[in-house]
Structure formats: C-alpha cells, structure tokens
C-alpha positions in Angstrom: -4.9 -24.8 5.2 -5.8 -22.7 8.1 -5.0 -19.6 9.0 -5.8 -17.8 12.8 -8.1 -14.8 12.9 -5.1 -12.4 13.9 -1.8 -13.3 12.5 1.0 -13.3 14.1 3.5 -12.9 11.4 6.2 -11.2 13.8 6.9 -13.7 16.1 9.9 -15.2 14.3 11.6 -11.7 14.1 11.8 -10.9 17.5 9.5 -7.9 17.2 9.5 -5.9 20.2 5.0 -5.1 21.4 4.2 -1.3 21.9 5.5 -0.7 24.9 9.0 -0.3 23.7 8.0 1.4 20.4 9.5 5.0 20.5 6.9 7.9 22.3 4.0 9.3 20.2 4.7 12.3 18.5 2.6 15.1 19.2 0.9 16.3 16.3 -0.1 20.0 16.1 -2.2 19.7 12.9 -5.9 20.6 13.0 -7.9 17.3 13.3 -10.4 16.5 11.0 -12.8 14.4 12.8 -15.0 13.2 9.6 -15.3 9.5 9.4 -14.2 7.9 6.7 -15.5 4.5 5.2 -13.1 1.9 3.6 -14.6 -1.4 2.6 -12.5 -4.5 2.5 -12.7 -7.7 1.5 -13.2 -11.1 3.6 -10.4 -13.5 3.1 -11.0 -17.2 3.3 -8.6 -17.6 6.0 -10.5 -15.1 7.6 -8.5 -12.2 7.7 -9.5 -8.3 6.2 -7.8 -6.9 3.1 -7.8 -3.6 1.7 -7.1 -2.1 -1.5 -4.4 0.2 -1.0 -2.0 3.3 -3.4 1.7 3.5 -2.3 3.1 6.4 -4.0 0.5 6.7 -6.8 0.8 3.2 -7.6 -1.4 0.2 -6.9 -4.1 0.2 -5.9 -2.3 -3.7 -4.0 -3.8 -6.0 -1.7 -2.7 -5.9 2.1 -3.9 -7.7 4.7 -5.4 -5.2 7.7 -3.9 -6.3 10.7 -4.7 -5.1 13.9 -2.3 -7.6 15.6 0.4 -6.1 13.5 3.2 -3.6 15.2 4.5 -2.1 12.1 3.4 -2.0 8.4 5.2 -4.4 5.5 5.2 -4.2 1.8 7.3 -7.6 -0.1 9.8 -6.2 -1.7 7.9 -6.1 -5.5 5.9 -3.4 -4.8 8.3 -1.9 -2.6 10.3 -1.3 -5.9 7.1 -0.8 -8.4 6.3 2.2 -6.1 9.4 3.5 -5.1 10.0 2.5 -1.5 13.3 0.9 -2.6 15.8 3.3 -4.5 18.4 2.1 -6.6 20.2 2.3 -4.6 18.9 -0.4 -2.2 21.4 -3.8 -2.6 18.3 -6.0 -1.8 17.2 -7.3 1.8 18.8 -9.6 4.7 18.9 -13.4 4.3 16.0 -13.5 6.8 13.2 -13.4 4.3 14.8 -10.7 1.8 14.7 -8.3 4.9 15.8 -4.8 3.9 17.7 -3.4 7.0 15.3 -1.2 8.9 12.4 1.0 8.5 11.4 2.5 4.8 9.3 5.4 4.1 5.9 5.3 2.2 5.4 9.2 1.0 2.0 8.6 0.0 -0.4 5.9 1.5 -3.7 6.0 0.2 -6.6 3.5 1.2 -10.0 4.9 0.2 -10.1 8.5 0.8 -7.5 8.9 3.6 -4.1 10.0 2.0 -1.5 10.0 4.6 2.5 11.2 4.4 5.5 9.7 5.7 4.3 6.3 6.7 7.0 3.6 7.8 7.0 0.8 6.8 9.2 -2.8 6.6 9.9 -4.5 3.4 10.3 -7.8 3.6 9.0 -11.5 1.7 7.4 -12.8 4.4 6.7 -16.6 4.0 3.6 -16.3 6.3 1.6 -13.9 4.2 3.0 -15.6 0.7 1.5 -18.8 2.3 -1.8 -16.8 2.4 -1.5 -15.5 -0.5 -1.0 -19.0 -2.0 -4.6 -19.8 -1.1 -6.8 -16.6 -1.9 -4.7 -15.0 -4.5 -2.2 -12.0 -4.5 -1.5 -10.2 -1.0 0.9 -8.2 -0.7 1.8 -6.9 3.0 -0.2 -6.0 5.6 -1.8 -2.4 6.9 -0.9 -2.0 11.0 -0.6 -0.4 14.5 1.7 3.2 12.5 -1.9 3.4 10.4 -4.6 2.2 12.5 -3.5 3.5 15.9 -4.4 7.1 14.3 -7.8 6.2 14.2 -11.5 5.0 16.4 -12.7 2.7 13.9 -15.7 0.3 13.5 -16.5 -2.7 11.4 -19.9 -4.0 9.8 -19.0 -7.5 8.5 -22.2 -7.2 6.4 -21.7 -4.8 4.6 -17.8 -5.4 4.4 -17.2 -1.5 5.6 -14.7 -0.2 8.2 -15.4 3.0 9.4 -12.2 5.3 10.5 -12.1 8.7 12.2 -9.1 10.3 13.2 -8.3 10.6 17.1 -5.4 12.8 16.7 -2.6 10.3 18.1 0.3 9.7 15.8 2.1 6.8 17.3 5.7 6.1 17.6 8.1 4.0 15.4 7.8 0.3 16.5 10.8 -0.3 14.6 12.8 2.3 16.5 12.1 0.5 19.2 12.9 -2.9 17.7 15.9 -1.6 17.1 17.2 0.2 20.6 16.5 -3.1 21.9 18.8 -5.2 19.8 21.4 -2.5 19.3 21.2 -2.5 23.3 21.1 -6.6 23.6 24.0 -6.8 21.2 26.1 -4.3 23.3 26.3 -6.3 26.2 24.0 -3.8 27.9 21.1 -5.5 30.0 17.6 -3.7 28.7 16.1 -1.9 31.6 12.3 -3.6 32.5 9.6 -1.7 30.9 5.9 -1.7 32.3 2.9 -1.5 30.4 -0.4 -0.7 31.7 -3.5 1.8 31.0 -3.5 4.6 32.4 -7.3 4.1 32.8 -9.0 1.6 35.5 -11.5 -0.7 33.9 -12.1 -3.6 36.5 -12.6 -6.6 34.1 -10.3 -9.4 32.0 -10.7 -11.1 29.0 -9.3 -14.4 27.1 -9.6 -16.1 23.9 -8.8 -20.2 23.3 -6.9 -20.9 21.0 -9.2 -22.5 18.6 -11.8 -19.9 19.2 -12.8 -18.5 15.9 -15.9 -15.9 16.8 -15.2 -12.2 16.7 -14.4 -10.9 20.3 -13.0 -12.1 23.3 -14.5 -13.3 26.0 -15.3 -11.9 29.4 -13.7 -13.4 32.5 -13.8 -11.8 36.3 -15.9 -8.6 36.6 -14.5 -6.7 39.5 -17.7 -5.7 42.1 -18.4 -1.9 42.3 -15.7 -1.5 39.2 -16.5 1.0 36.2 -17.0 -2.0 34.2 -19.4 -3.4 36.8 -21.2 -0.2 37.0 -21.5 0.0 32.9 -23.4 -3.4 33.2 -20.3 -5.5 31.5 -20.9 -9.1 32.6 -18.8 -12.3 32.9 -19.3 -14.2 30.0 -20.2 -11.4 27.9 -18.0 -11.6 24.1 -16.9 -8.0 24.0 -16.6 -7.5 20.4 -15.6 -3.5 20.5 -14.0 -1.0 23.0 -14.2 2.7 21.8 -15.1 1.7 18.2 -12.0 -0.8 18.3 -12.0 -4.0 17.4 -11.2 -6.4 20.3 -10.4 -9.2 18.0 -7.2 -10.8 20.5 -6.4 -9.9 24.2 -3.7 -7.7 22.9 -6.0 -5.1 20.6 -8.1 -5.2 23.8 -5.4 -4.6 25.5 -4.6 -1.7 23.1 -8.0 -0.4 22.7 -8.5 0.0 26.3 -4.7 1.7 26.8 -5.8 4.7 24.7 -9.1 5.8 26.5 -8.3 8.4 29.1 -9.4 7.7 32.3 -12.8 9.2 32.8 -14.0 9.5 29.3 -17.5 7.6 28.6 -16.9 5.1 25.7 -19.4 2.8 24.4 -18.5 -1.3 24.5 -20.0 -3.9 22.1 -21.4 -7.3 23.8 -22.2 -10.6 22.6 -24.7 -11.6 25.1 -27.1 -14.5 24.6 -26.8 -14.2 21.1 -27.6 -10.6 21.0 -25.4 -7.5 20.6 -25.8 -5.1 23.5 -23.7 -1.3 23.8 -22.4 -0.7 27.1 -21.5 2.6 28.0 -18.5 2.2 30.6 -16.5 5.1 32.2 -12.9 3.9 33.5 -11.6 5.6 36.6 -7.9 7.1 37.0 -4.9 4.1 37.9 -2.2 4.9 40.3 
C-alpha cells in the first residue's frame, strides 16, 4: 500500500485552506526564541511522526503534517486524556466526528509545552489505514502547532528543529465553520483572495508521483528578488525560511509568512548538491 508524501486527509470533509481560517491572534507574550529539537520517526509510507503528551497522558503517536489545517486526535485518546468529557454523546456519523473544535490544555512534544490547543476528534479512515501498515498512529500534529514556529529538518539524524516566530494563528475550524453555517443559510460566501504580502518572482510544481523532498522550480522572473538571490529554474527548493516546502501549498505557506523585505535563506537541490540562497522578497501591491 502506498501512501503520498503529504496527506491529504481533509479533502473528504470539505475543509476550508487558510485563507478563510479566522485572523491570527496577536500574542503579547515575551517570545522565547531558543530552538528547540524534536526527533521523529520515518514512517514507511513516508510520512513524520512524533511522540506526543495530551494532558499528561501519552506520550501517542501522531503523524506531523505540514499539509494539515487543523490538528486531530481519534477519539481513544481523545477520552484517555480528557479531551472528551462525559459529557460528550460520541461523534457524527461521518467518521465518529465530534461536532466542532475541542481543546487540548496541555500539548507536549519534546520540550515545548503549549496551552489551549484546538484540535478535531475524529476516526479518520485515512490515518487508521496508515496505521494498519506501520503500527499505532493516532492523529496528526498541524498548521494551529507548526505555524507558531521556523523549523528545519535533518532526515539523518531524524531531528526537527523549531523556534518560535511569535505568530499564533487563527482557528481553521472557525473558519470551516462560518463557511458552512454561511452556505447552509442560503447566503452566497463573499470571494476571498489569498496572496503574500511579499514579492518573490518564481513558481513551483510537484507531479504527482514525484516522491523527492521539495518541489521543483518552474519560471524565474528576470531582475526578480528570486533572480537576484541566484534561485534558478529547475532548482528542487527543499526549504524557505527554515520551512519545509514539501507540496506547493507549504511553499505557498512558507513564503506567505516572510515580510516583504526580510533576508531569508532558501535550500536548493541543484545538480545533486544542496545550495542556500539567500533571497530578499520585495513589497506586493
């Protein structure tokens, strides 16, 4: 059985991307910018998992998933650990669904402990089929964790690095859920737009039976920051900003949270080699 790099385990619910998610909050804490390391483990269908506490229980298996617009727990740990009172009657017909977003008090994955995570709970047949073939996994770590963080990934030594960037991102499922309470109300949505704020000058793609790390490099705009930073066409960009460019959408992502102007460093593929770029977009309209 085969598995693609990123999953896309959403589809089938209708799951809104990030640009309807609700605004970032702004978050007045002090930032500590240490890194921190978390290894994880290479699945044989070629996806990351973590070892991760929910509420001083655990440490469970989840799949890190950078393709992922919300967390999800099944709905066994959800009740080991307390996400599900007793209250809870149990989930939708859709996959045991429960309705809406639940909170994690207390995520833990290495030394990061974070508060007031959301997550969905939900048996999703995707993952169980995974789980079927390399053993016990279950949920999967995404965008309300890793968006918080510039991170970096040595597949040799099986070690993600995180450190924080001070953005707390908004509730996918908030948004998920305007847009169906709005669709179900007769009310046509209004058309959202999503682009960087930041100019880069370059495009990427990814065939669908491509299984390298990275996308691939299409049109390189002449005289364009990414031009000037020595980005070529052809090149497999592997990371943007210390963020793993795995899809076009986490490029996509990646790219839509460096402010324009701000030097970050790009990681090539080229003839083999790895190369760092140091590109500086310029301001969009």
């Amino acid at each position: 059985m085969q598995f693609a790099r990123t999953l896309s385990l959403f589809a089938a619910l209708a799951i809104a991307p990030v640009g309807v998610a609700a605004p970032p909050e702004k978050d007045s804490r002090k930032i500590d910018e240490k890194p921190v390391v978390v290894p994880f483990e290479l699945l044989k269908s070629r996806h990351m998992a973590i070892q991760v506490k929910i509420n001083d229980k655990g440490p469970y298996r989840l799949i890190f998933d950078t393709g992922a617009p919300t967390n999800l727990v099944n709905n066994k740990i959800a009740k080991a650990s307390g996400i599900l009172s007793k209250e809870d009657k149990g989930g939708l017909p859709l996959f045991g669904a429960s309705m809406g977003a639940k909170t994690i008090k207390k995520l833990e994955i290495g030394d990061l402990k974070l508060e007031g995570m959301t997550t969905m709970v939900m048996d999703h047949p995707t993952v169980a089929a995974i789980a079927d073939v390399v053993g016990p996994v279950e949920g999967i770590i995404g965008f309300p964790f890793f968006a918080r963080y510039k991170m970096s990934i040595d597949y040799e030594k099986k070690e993600m690095t995180l450190t924080p960037n001070g953005y707390v991102p908004g509730d996918a499922m908030q948004g998920l859920t305007e847009k169906l309470m709005g669709a179900s109300s007769g009310k046509k949505p209004e058309p959202k737009v999503v682009a960087p704020a930041a100019v880069w000058g370059f495009d990427v793609s990814r065939d669908k039976d491509d299984e390298e790390a990275g996308v691939v490099v299409g049109k390189v705009l002449a005289k364009s920051p990414a031009a000037v930073g020595g980005l070529k066409e052809g090149d497999r960009l592997l990371t943007l900003d210390g963020r793993w460019t795995d899809t076009v959408a986490d490029t996509f992502l990646a790219a839509s949270l460096v402010k324009p102007g701000k030097a970050v460093t790009l990681v090539v593929k080229r003839d083999g080699k790895e190369k760092k770029l140091t590109v500086t977009p310029g301001n969009g309209l």
